[in-house]
DRENDO-1510 file (C-alpha; in Angstrom, 1 decimal, always signed):
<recs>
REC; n; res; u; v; w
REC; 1; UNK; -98.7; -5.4; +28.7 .
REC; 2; UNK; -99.2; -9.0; +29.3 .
REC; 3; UNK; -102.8; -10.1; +30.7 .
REC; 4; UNK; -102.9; -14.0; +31.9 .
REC; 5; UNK; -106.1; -16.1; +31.9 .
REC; 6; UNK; -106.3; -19.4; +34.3 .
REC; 7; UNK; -109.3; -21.8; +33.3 .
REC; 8; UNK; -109.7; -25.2; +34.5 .
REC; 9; UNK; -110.2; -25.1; +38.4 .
REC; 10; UNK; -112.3; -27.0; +40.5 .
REC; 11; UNK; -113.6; -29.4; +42.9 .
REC; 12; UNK; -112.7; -32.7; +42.5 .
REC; 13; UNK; -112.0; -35.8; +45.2 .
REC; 14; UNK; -108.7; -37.0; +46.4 .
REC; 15; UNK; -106.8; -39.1; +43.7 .
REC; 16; UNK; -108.6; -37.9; +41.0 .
REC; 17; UNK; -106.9; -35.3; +38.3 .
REC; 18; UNK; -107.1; -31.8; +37.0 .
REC; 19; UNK; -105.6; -29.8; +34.1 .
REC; 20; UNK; -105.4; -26.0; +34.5 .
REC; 21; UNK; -104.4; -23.8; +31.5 .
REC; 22; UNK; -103.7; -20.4; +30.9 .
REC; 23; UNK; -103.8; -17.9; +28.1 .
REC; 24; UNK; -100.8; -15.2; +27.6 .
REC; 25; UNK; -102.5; -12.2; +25.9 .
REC; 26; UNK; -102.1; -8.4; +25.2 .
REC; 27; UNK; -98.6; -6.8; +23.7 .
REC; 28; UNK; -95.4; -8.0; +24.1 .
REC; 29; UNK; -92.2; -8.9; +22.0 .
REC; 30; UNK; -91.5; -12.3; +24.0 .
REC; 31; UNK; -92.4; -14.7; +26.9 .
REC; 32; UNK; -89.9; -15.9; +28.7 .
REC; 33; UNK; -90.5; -18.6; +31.4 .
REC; 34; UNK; -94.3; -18.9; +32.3 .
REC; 35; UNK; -95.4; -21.6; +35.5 .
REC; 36; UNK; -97.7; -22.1; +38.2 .
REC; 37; UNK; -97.6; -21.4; +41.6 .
REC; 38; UNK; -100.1; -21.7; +44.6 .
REC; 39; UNK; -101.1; -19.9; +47.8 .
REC; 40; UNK; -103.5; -21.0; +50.8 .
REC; 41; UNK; -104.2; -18.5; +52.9 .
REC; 42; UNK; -102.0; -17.2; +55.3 .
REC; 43; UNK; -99.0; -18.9; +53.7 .
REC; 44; UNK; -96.5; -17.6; +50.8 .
REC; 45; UNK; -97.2; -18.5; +47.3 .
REC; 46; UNK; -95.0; -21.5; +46.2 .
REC; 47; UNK; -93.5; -22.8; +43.2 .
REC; 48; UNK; -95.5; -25.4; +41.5 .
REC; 49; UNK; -93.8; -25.8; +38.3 .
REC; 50; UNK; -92.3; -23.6; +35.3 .
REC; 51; UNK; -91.2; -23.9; +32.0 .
REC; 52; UNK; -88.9; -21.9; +30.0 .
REC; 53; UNK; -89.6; -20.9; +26.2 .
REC; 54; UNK; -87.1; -23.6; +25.2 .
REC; 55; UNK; -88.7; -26.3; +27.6 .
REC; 56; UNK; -86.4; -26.8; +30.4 .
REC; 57; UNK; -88.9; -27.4; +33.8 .
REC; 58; UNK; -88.6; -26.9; +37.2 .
REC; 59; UNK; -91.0; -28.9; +39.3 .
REC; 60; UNK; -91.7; -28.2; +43.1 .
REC; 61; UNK; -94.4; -31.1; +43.3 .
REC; 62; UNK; -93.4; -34.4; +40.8 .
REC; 63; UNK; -96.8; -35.5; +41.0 .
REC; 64; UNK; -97.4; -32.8; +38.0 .
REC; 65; UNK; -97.1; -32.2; +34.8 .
REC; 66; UNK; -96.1; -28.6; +32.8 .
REC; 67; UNK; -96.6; -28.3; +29.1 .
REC; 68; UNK; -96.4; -25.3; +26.9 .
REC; 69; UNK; -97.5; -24.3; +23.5 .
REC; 70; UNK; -95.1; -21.2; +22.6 .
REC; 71; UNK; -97.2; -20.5; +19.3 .
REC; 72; UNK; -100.2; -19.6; +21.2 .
REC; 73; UNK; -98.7; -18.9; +24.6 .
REC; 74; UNK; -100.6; -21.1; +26.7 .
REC; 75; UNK; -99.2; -23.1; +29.6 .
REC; 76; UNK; -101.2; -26.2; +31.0 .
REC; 77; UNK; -100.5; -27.9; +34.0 .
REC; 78; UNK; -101.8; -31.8; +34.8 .
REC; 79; UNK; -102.4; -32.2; +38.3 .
REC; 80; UNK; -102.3; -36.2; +39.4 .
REC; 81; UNK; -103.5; -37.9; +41.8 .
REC; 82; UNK; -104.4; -34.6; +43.7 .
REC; 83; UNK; -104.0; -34.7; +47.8 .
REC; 84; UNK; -106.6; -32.4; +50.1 .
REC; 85; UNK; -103.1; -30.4; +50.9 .
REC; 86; UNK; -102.9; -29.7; +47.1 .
REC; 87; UNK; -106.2; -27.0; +47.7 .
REC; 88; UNK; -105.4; -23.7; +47.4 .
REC; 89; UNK; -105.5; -20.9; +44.5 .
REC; 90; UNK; -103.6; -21.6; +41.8 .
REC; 91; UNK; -101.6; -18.8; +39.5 .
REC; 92; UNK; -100.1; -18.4; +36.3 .
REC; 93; UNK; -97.4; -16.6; +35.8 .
REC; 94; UNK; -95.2; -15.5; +33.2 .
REC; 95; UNK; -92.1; -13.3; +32.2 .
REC; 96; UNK; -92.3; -11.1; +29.7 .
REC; 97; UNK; -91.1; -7.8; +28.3 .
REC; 98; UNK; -93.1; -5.4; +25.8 .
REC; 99; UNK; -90.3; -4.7; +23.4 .
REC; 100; UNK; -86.7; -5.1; +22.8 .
REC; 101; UNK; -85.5; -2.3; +24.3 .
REC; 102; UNK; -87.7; -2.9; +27.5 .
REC; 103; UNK; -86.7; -5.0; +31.0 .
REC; 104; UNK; -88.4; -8.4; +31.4 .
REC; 105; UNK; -91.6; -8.4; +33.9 .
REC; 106; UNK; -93.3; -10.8; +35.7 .
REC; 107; UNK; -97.2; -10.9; +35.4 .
REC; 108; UNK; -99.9; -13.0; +37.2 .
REC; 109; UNK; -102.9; -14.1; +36.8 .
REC; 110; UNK; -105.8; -13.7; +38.6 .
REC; 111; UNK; -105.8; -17.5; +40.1 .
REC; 112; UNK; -108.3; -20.5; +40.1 .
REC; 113; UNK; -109.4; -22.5; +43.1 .
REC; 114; UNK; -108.7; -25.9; +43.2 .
REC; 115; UNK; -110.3; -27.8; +46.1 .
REC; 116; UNK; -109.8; -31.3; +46.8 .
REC; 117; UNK; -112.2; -32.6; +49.3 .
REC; 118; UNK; -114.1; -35.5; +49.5 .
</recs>
């Protein structure tokens, strides 16, 4: 299985930045695409941004920025000049399956709060 650790929430003010990053552990064969997405409540969970294994991003907010480090399958995600609409909990996500002969999965994290708030 494929466990996913966020780190680098907060509470900052409007315009400033934040990077969140996020640790793929546990047993697998391979990671597919891994991304953020984030949910206030009451609403769906939205795209953010993803990556795939080979680098190709898909962005639902230009203002950030999604890196990946496929050696030690972490994504980060730099969050500019951050809006009060940009609060909400923020989750990894990846795609993943344990072995060859397995289907691929998706897993989550358990989220970070990001607040933006003067």
């Amino acid at each position: 299985q494929v466990q996913l650790v966020e780190s680098g929430g907060g509470l900052v003010q409007p315009g400033e930045s934040l990077k969140l990053s996020c640790a793929a552990s546990g047993s697998f064969f391979s990671i597919s695409t891994m991304g953020w997405y984030r949910q206030t409540p009451g609403k769906e969970r939205e795209l953010v941004a993803t990556i795939t294994s080979t680098g190709t991003t898909n962005y639902g907010d230009s203002r950030f920025t999604i890196s990946r480090d496929n050696a030690k399958n972490t994504v980060t995600l730099q969050m500019n000049s951050l809006k009060p609409e940009d609060t909400a909990v923020y989750y990894c996500s990846a795609r993943a399956r344990v072995s060859v002969h397995t289907n691929w999965n998706n897993y989550w994290g358990q989220g970070t709060q990001v607040t933006v708030s003067s």
